[in-house]
C-alpha positions as CSV (number, residue, x, y, z in Angstrom):
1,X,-41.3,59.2,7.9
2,X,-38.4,56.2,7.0
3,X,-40.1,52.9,7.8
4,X,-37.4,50.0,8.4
5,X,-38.2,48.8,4.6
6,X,-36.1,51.1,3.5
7,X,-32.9,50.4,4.9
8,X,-33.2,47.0,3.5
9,X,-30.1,45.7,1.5
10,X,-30.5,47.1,-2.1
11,X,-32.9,49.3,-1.2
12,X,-32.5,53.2,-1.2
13,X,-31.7,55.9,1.0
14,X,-33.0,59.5,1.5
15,X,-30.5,60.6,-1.3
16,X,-31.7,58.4,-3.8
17,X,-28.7,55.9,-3.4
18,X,-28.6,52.4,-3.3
19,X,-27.5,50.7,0.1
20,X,-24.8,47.4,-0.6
21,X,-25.6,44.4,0.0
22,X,-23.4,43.5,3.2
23,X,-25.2,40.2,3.9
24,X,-21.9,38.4,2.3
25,X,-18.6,39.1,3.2
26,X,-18.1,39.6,-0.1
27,X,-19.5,42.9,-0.1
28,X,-17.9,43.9,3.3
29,X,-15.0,46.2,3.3
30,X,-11.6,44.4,3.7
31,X,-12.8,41.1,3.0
32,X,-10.6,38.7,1.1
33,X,-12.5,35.9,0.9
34,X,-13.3,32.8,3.5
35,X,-10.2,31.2,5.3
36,X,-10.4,27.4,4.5
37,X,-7.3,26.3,6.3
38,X,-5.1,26.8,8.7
39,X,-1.7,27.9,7.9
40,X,-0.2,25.2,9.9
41,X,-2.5,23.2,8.2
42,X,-4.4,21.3,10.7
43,X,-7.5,23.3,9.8
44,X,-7.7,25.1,13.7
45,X,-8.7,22.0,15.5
46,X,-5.7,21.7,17.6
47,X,-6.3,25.3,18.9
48,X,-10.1,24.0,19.2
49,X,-8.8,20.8,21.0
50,X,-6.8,22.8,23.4
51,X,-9.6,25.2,23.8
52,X,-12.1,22.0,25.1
53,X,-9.5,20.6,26.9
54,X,-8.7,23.8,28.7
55,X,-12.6,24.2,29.9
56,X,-12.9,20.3,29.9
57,X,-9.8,21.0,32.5
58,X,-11.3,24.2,34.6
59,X,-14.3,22.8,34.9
60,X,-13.3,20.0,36.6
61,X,-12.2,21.5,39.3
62,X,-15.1,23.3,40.8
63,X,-16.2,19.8,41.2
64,X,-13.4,18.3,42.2
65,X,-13.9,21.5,45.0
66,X,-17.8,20.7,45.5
67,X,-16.9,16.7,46.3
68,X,-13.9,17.5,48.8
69,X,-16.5,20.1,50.4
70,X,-18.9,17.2,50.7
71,X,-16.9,14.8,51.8
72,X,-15.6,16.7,54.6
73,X,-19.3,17.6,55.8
74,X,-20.3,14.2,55.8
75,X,-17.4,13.5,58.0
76,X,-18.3,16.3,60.4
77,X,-21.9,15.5,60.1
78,X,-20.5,11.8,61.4
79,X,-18.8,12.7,64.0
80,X,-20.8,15.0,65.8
81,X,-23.6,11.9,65.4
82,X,-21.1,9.8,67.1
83,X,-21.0,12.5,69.5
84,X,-24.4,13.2,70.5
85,X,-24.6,9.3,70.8
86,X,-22.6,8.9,73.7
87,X,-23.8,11.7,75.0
88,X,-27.8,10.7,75.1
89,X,-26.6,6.6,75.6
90,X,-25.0,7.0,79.0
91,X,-28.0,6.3,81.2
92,X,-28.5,2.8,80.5
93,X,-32.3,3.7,79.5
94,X,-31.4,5.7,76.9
95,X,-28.9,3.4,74.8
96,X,-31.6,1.7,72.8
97,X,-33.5,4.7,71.7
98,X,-30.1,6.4,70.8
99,X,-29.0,3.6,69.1
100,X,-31.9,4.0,67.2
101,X,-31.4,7.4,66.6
102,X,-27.8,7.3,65.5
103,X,-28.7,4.5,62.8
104,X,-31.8,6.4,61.0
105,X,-29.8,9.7,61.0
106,X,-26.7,8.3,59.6
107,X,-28.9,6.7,57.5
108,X,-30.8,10.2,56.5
109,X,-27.0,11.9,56.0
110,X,-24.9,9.3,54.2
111,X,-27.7,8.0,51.5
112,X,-30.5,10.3,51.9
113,X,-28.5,13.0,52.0
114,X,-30.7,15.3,54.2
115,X,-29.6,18.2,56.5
116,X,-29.5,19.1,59.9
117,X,-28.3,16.1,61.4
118,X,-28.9,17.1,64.9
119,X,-32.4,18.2,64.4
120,X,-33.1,14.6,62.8
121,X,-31.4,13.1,65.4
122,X,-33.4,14.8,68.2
123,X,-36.6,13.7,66.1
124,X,-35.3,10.0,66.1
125,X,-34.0,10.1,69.8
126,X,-37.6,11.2,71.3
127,X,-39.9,9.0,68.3
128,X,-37.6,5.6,69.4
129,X,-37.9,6.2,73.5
130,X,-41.0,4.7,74.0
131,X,-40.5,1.8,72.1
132,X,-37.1,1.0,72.7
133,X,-36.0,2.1,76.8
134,X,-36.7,-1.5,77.3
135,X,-35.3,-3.2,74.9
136,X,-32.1,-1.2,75.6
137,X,-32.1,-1.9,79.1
138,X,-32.6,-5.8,78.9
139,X,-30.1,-5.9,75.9
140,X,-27.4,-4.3,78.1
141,X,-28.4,-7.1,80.7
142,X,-28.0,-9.5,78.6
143,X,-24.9,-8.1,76.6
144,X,-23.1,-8.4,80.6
145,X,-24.5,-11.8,81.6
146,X,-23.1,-13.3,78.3
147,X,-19.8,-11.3,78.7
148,X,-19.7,-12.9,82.2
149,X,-20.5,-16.6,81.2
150,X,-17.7,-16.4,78.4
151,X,-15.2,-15.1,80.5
152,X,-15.9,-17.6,83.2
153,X,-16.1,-20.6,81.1
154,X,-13.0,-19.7,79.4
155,X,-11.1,-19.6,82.6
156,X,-13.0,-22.6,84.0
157,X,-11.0,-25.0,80.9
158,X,-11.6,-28.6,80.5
159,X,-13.9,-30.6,79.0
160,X,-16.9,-28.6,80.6
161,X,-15.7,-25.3,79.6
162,X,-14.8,-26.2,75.8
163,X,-18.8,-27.4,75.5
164,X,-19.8,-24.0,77.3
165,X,-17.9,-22.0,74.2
166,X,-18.6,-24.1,71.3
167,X,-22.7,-23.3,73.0
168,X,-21.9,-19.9,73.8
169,X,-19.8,-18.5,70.4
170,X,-22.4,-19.1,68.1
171,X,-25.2,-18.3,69.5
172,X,-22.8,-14.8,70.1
173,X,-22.0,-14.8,66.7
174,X,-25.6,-15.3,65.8
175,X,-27.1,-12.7,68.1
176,X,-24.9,-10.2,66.6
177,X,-25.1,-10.7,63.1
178,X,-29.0,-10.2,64.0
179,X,-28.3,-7.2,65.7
180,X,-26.2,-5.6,62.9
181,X,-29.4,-6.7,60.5
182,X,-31.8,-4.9,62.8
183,X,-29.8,-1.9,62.7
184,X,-29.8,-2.4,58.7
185,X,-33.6,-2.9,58.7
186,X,-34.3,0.2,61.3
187,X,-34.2,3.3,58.9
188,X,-36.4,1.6,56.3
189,X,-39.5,1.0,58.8
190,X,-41.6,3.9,59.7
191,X,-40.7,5.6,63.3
192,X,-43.3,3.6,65.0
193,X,-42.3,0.2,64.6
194,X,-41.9,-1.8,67.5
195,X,-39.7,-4.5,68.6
196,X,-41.2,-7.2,67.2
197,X,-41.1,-5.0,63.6
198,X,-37.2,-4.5,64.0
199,X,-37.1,-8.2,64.7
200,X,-38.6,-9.7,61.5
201,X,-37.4,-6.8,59.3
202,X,-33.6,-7.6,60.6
203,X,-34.4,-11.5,60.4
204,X,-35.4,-10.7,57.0
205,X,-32.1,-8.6,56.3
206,X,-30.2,-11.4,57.7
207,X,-31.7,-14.1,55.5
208,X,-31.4,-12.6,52.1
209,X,-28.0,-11.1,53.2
210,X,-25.9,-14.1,55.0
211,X,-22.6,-13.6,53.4
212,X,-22.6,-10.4,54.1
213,X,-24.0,-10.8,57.9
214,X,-21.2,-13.4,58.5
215,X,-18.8,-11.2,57.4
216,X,-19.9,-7.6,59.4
217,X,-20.0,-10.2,62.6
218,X,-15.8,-11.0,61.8
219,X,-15.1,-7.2,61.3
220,X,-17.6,-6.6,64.2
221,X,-15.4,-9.4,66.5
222,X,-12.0,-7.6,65.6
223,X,-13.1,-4.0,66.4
224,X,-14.3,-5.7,69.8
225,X,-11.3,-7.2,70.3
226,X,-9.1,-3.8,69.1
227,X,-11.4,-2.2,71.6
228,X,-10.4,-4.3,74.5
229,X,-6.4,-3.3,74.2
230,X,-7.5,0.8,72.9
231,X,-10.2,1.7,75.1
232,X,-9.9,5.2,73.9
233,X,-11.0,4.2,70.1
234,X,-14.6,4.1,71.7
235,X,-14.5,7.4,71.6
236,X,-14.7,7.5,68.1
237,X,-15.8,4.3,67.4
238,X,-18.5,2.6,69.9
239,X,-21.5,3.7,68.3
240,X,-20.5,4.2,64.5
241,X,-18.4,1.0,63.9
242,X,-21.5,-0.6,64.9
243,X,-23.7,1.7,62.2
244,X,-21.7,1.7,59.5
245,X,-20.7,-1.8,59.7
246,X,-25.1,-2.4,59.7
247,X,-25.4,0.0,57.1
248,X,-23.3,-1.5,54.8
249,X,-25.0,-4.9,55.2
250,X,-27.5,-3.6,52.0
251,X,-26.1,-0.5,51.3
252,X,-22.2,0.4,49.3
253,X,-21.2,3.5,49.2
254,X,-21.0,5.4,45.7
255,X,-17.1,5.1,45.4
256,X,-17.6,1.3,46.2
257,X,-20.1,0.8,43.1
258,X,-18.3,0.0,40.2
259,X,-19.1,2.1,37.0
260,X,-22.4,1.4,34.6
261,X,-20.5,-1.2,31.8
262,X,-17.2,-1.7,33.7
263,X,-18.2,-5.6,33.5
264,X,-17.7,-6.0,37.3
């Protein structure tokens, strides 16, 4: 029986014949030697460079595709957050545990990017009731008695009522920008912190991050004040203006960064 060996180049057949060598085109039929130019000239590589830039071109646009597809689930994903907010925060009980919830899940979506937002949610909502159906309810209190005092002292005028405001709008101004840095420092603390955690973790925020406070407290003021004359934006707005405006305090979104060696 034939082993492999013998249909080795320059070997022999059954016959007694000697196979060619077809290892180099030289030997193959037809060949007329190696093609070391292009006709044009440009030795093939502007048919190479169209060739790259035609699957540089095609694939770009499955992700191109894959972003648009993600950006538009993160914006459903947001929206039904802002959704199941106002529907758990409308007993006054409820609104600091769902403002809770609504900041560590847009938290998990946006930079952890983890699924099943209303599953996490859930999580968050029943984890943050014990600790923080109290806190929500005074916070409301207070949030009315200080919308109360400003609105009375501003109609009171004089001398008496322009002390009351330059007491009153800073220590407003304060209290929110520690607010907002609470809500910064909430998804980064384990689901059993407790008020006086969020406290010192959003003081801390605050303190390392007072430009940026200052300024989330102006953008914070003019939704307020948009609010006030388009009471339907709160639809869409009252819980995640509030979020995002917290969650940008330390974090930028990824078309915010600026490129690795753009110098900025």
């Amino acid at each position: 029986m034939q082993t492999l060996g013998a249909f080795r180049p320059g070997g022999q057949g059954r016959a007694g014949k000697q196979f060619p060598d077809c290892s180099r085109g030289e030997d193959r039929p037809g060949y007329h030697g190696r093609i070391t130019a292009d006709p044009r000239g440009d030795d093939g590589r502007h048919d190479r460079g169209t060739s790259n830039s035609s699957i540089s071109s095609s694939a770009a646009h499955p992700q191109v595709g894959g972003r648009v597809f993600s950006a538009t689930t993160a914006v459903g994903d947001v929206l039904l957050l802002e959704l199941l907010w106002l529907v758990t925060s409308l007993g006054v009980v409820t609104l600091g545990p769902a403002t809770s919830a609504l900041q560590r899940t847009l938290h998990d979506v946006l930079v952890d990017g983890r699924p099943a937002p209303t599953r996490l949610y859930a999580r968050h909502l029943a984890a943050a009731f014990r600790r923080l159906w109290l806190v929500g309810v005074v916070g409301a209190a207070v949030v009315v008695m200080y919308v109360v005092a400003l609105l009375f002292w501003t109609s009171a005028g004089g001398a008496p009522g322009v002390a009351a405001l330059v007491i009153l709008l800073p220590l407003g101004g304060l209290a929110l920008a520690l607010y907002l840095a609470i809500l910064a420092a909430a998804p980064r603390l384990p689901d059993d912190a407790g008020p006086r955690e969020l406290a010192r973790a959003g003081w801390g925020v605050l303190t390392l991050h007072p430009l940026a406070g200052a300024g989330r407290v102006i953008l914070m003021a003019t939704w307020l004040l948009l609010l006030s004359r388009l009471p339907t934006l709160g639809l869409i707005g009252l819980g995640l203006v509030p979020a995002f405006l917290a969650l940008t305090i330390t974090w930028r979104p990824a078309f915010l960064v600026p490129p690795a060696g753009s110098g900025s």
